[in-house]
C-alpha positions in Angstrom: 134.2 103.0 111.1 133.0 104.9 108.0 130.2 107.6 108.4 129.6 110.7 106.4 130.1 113.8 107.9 128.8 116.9 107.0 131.6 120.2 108.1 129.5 122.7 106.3 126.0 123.4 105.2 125.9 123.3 101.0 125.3 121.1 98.4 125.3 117.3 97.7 129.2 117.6 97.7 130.0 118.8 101.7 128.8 115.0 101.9 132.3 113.7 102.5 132.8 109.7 103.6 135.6 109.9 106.6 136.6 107.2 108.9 135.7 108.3 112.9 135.9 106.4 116.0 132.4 103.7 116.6 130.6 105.0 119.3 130.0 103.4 122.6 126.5 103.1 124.1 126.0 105.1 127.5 123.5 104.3 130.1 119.8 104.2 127.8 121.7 104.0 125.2 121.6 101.0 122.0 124.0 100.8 119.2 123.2 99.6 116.1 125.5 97.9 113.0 123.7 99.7 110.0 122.8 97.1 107.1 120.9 100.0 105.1 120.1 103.6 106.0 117.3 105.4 104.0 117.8 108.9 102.4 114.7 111.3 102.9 113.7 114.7 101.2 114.4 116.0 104.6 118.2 114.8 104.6 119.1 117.2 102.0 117.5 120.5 103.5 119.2 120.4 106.4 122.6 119.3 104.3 122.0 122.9 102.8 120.8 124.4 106.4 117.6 125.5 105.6 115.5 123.3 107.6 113.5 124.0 110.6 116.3 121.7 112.6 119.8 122.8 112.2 122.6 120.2 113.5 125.3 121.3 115.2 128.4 120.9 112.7 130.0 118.3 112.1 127.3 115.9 112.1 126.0 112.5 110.1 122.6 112.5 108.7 120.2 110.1 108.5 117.0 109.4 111.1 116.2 106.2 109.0 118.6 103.0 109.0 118.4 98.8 109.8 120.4 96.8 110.9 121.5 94.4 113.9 122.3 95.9 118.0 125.3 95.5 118.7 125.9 96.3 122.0 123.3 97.9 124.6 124.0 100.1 127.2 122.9 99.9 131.0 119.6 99.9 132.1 118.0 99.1 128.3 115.9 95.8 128.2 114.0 96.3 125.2 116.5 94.8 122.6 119.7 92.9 123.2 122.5 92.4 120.6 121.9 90.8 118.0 118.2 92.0 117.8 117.0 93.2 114.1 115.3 97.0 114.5 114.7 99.9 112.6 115.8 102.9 113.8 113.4 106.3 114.2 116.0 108.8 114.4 119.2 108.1 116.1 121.4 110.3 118.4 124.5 109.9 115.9 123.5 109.6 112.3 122.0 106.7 110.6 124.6 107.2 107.2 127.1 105.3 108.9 128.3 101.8 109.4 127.4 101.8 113.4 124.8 104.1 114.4 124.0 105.3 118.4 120.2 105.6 119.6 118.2 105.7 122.2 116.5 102.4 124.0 113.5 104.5 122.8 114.8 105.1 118.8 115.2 101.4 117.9 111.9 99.0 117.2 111.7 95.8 116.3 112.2 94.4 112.5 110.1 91.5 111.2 112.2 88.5 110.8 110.5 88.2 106.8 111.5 92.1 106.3 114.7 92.9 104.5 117.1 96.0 106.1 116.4 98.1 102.9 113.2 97.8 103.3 113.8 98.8 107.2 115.2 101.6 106.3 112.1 102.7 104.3 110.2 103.1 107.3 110.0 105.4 109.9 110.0 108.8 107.8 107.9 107.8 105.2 104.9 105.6 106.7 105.6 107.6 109.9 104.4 110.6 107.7 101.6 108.7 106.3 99.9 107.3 109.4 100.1 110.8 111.2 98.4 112.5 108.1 95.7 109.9 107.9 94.8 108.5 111.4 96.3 111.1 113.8 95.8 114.5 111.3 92.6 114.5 109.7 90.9 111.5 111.5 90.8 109.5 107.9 87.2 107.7 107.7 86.5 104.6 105.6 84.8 105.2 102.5 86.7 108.9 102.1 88.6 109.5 98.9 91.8 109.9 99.0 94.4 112.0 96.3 97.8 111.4 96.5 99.5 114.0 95.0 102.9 112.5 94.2 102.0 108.5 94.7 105.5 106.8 93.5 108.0 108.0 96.4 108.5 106.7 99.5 105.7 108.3 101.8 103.6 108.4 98.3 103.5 104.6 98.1 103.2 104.2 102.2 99.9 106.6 101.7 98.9 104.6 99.4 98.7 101.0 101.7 97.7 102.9 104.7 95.1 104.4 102.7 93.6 101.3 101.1 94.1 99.5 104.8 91.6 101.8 106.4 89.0 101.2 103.4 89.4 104.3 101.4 88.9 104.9 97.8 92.0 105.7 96.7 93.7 108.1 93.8 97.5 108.9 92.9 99.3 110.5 90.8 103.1 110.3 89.5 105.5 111.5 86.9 106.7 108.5 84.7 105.2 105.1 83.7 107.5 103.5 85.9 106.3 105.4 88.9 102.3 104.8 87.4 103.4 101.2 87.3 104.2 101.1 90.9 101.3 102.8 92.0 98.3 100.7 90.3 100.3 97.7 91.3 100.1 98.8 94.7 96.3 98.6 94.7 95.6 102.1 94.0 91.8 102.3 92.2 92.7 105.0 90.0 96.6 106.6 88.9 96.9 109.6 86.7 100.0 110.8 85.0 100.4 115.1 86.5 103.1 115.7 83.9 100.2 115.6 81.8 97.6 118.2 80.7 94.1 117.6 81.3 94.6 115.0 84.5 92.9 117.4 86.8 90.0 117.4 85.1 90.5 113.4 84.8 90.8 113.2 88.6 87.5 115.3 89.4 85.5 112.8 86.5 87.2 109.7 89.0 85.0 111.3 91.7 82.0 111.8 90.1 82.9 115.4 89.8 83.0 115.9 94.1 86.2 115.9 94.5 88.6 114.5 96.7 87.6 114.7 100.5 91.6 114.3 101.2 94.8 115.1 99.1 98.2 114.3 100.3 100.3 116.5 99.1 104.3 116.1 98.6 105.0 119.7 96.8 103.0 122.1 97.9 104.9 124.9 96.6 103.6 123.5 92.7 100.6 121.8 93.7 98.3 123.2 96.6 97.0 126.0 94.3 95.2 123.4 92.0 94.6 121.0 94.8 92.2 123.3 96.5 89.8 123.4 93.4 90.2 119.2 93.7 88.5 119.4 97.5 85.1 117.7 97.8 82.8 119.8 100.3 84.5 119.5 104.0 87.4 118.6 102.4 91.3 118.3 103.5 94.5 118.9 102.3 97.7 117.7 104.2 100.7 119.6 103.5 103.7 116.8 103.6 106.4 118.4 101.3 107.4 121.9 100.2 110.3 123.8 98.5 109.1 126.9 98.3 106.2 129.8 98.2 103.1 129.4 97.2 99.9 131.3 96.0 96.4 130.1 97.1 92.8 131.5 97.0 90.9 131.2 100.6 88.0 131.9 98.3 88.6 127.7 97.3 88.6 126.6 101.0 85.5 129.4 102.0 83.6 127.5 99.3 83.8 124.2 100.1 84.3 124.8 104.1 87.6 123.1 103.6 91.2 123.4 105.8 94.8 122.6 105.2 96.5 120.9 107.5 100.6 120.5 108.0 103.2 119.3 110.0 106.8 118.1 110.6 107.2 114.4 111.8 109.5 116.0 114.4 106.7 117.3 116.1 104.8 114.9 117.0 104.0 114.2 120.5 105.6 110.9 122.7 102.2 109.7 122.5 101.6 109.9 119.0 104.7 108.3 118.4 104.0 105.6 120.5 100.5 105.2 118.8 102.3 105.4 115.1 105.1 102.5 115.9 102.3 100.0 117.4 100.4 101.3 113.9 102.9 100.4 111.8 104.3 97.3 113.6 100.6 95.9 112.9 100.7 96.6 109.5 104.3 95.6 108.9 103.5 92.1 110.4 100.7 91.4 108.4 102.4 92.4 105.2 99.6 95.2 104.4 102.7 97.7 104.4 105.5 96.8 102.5 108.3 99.5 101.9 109.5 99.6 98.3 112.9 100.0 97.8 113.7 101.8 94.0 117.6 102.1 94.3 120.0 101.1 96.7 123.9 102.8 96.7 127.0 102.1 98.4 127.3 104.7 101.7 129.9 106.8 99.3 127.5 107.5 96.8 125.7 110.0 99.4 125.8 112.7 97.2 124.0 110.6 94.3 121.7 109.9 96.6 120.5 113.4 97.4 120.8 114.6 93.9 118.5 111.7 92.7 115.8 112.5 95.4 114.9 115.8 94.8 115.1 114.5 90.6 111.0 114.3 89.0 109.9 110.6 88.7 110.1 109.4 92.2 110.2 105.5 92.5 110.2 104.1 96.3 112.8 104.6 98.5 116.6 105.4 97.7 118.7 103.5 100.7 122.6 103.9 101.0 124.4 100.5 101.7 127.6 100.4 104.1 
């Protein structure tokens, strides 16, 4: 089969497409034929080996794919072949034409849901319905910023948000990504390549603030979001690349918190709690993954050049 493999941490260009043997599934095992694997911010730190989980060379990456089981392995009753699933992490690397997970890894895929948009969701509305039910206990009627509104887990914040009743606010880069965002229901969009939106955002709220703020580069944008809390106020740390600067005077003020996390932490529990979540919502069409850009499987380097690029537009999947 054809996978990419990764022999050495660096740029976009260690992604190299090779042919390697197609796995078999052990005991607890499923494996899966990959119709569209989705490319997170995530994928390319680790590519470079600077994030908090370092593979063990060579290796594939890619948590996110969809696609059709093709063969189970003992013991797994949960899908059979020829079952559509999404995968939430896999054992060998979702940028692949076959991909091996665990009975555990794989969930079901709505018979009305394409495998693009599949692979658009465990990452990024994973990510949103931890920061918003299972983070800071989101309550109805809240406002909620989301700083960075056009990308994958921006638009997934987005639906979640407006599913559990709350007013909410986003922001992007481009007029394409604004597009996207007031189409998807969001009350108010501002454009933060702009000057002056900050102010525009605080005259949204009535001048209170935000009493939550999603935020997908905190190493820009946590500074200025803490002078955007409303009193009690939180701000969820989803994305950095680097430092940053803040003043606890903003948080003393306004008895306000930041909160952050990896999706990799989060508990079995949770992550059973997140799936049935999302499986609801999927059903019921009130999340729908957006898909900006799909590329064949040897265009991974593309792929994580054009991720980390401003003007975000839904999720980049990689086609085998």
């Amino acid at each position: 089969m054809k996978a990419i493999l990764v022999h050495q941490f660096g740029g976009p260009e260690v992604l190299k497409l090779e042919d390697v043997p197609t796995p078999r599934p052990a005991a607890g095992q499923v494996l899966v034929r990959i119709h569209a694997a989705g490319v997170n911010p995530y994928d390319t730190y680790m590519r470079n080996g600077t994030y908090a989980v370092k593979p063990r060379l060579p290796y594939t990456p890619g948590s996110d794919g969809a696609g059709i089981v093709e063969a189970v392995g003992e013991g797994v009753n949960k899908v059979k072949p020829g079952d559509r699933v999404y995968t939430a992490k896999t054992v060998t690397g979702a940028y692949a034409e076959y991909a091996l997970t665990l009975e555990s890894q794989v969930h079901r895929l709505p018979a009305e849901m394409t495998y693009a948009r599949g692979a658009g969701v465990w990452v990024p509305y994973g990510t949103a319905y931890h920061a918003l039910y299972q983070c800071t206990r989101a309550r109805a009627g809240e406002t909620l910023l989301v700083h960075g509104a056009s990308g994958g887990v921006g638009i997934a914040s987005v639906q979640i948000g407006l599913a559990v009743g709350l007013v909410v606010l986003g922001t992007a880069g481009t007029e394409k990504g604004i597009e996207l965002v007031r189409r998807e229901g969001a009350h108010h969009v501002f454009n933060h390549t702009q000057s002056g939106y900050l102010e525009q955002i605080m005259k949204a709220t009535g001048g209170r603030g935000a009493d939550l703020i999603l935020e997908m580069l905190a190493n820009v944008n946590l500074g200025q979001d803490l002078k955007l809390l409303a009193p009690h106020g939180r701000v969820v740390v989803i994305g950095s690349r680097g430092d940053v600067t803040v003043s606890p005077h903003e948080l003393m003020t306004r008895r306000a918190s930041i909160h952050a996390f990896t999706l990799w932490g989060v508990t079995e529990a949770e992550e059973n709690e997140i799936h049935a979540g999302l499986m609801a919502g999927l059903e019921k069409g009130t999340l729908r993954p957006v898909v900006g850009k799909e590329l064949p499987l040897a265009e991974a380097p593309r792929a994580h050049k054009e991720i980390l690029e401003p003007g975000a537009y839904g999720k980049i999947v990689l086609v085998p």
